[in-house]
C-alpha positions as CSV (number, residue, x, y, z in Angstrom):
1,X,107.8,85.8,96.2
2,X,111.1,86.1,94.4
3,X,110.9,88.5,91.5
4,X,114.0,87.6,89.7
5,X,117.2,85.1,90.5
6,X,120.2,86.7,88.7
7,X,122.9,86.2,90.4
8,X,125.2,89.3,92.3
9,X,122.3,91.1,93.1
10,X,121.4,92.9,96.5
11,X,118.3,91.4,97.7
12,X,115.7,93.0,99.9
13,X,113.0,91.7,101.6
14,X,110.3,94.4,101.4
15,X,107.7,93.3,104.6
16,X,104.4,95.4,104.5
17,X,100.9,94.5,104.3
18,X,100.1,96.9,101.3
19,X,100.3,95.2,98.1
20,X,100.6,98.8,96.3
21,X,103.6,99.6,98.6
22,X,105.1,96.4,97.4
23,X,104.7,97.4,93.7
24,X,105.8,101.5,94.7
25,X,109.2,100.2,96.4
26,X,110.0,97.3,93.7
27,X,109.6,99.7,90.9
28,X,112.2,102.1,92.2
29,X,114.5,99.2,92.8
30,X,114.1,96.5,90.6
31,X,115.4,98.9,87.4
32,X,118.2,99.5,89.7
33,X,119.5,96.3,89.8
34,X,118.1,95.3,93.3
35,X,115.9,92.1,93.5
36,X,113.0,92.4,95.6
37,X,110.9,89.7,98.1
38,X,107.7,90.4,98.9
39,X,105.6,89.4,102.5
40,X,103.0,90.8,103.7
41,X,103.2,90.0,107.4
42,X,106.3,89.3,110.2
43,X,105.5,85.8,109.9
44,X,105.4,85.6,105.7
45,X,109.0,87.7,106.5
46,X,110.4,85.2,109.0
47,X,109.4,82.8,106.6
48,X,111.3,84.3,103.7
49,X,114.4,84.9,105.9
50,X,114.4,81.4,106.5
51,X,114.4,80.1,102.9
52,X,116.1,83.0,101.2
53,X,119.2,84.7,101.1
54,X,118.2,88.2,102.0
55,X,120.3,91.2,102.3
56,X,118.4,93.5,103.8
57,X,115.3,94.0,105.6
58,X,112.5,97.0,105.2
59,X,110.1,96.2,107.7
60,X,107.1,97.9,109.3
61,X,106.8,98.4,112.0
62,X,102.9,97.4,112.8
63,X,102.2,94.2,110.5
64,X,99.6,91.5,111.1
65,X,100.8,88.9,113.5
66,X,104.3,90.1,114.3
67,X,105.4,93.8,114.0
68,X,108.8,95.1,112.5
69,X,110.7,94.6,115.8
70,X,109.1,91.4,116.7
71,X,110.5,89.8,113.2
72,X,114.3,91.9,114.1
73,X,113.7,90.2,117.5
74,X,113.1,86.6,116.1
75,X,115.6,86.9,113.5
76,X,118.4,87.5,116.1
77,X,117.3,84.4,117.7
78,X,117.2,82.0,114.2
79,X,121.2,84.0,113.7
80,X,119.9,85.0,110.6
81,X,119.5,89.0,110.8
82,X,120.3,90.7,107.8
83,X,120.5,94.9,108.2
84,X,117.0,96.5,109.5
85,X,115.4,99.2,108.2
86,X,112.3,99.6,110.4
87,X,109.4,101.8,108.7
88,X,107.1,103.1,111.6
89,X,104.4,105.9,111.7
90,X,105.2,107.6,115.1
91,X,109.1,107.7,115.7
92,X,108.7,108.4,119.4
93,X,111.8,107.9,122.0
94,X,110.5,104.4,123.2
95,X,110.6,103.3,119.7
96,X,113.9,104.6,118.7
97,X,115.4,103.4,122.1
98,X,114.2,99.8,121.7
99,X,115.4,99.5,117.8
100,X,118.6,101.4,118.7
101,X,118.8,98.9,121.2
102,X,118.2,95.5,118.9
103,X,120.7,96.9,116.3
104,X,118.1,98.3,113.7
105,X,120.4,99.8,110.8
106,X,117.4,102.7,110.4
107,X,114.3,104.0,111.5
108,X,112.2,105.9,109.1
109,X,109.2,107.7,109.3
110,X,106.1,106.7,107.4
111,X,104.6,107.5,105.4
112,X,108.4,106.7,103.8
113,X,110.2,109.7,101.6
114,X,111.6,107.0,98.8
115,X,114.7,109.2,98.9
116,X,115.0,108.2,102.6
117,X,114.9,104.4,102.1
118,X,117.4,104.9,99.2
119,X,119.6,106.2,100.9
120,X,119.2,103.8,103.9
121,X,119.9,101.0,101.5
122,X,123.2,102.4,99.9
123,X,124.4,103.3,103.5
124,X,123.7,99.6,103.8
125,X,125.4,98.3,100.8
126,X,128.7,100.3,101.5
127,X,128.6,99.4,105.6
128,X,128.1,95.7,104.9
129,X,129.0,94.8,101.5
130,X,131.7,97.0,100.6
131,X,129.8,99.1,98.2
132,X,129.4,96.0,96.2
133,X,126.5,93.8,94.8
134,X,126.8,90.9,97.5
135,X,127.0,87.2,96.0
136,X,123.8,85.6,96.0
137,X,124.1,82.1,97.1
């Protein structure tokens, strides 16, 4: 669910199953100007990618139906794969290696240090959209 529609903002798709997550992560970023779409599972996310203009991705890792790289995976394949910032509870080697391997901008550990995912998402905004609020379409 869309939270706001003003144009020129950076929109991230925040895909967890916790509803109180949801309301945590938009809180730090709505007053910052970021607009926020909620789903809480891989294919509610898919879903959203689909019909959305999305920015950037928070995903975890181990959602019903289809986990974070599953959802990377299938995004690749519709050509619509916005930045990945995959939020998993064990980082282990076969993890890293497999989201190093699909592109994943980030891995973070969760539980998530908020200052973490901020800063994954302004290395984001300055990589792929010139340190600038991208157009929303």
């Amino acid at each position: 669910m869309v939270q706001t529609n003003l144009p020129n903002r950076l929109t991230v798709l925040l895909a967890n199953e916790q509803e109180g997550w949801h309301q945590t992560v938009r809180g730090l970023l709505e007053p910052q100007g970021v607009q926020t779409v909620a789903a809480r599972s891989g294919r509610e996310a898919l879903e959203l990618i689909e019909s959305t203009p999305v920015h950037v991705a928070v995903l975890d890792a181990q959602m019903p139906q289809l986990g974070g790289l599953q959802v990377v995976r299938m995004m690749r394949e519709m050509r619509k794969a916005p930045p990945a910032i995959l939020l998993a509870p064990d980082l282990t080697t076969h993890l890293l290696r497999e989201a190093l391997g699909m592109h994943v901008f980030s891995v973070l550990s969760k539980p998530v240090d908020f200052n973490l995912l901020l800063d994954a998402l302004a290395r984001v905004l300055r990589r792929y959209h010139q340190g600038q609020w991208p157009d929303v379409k």
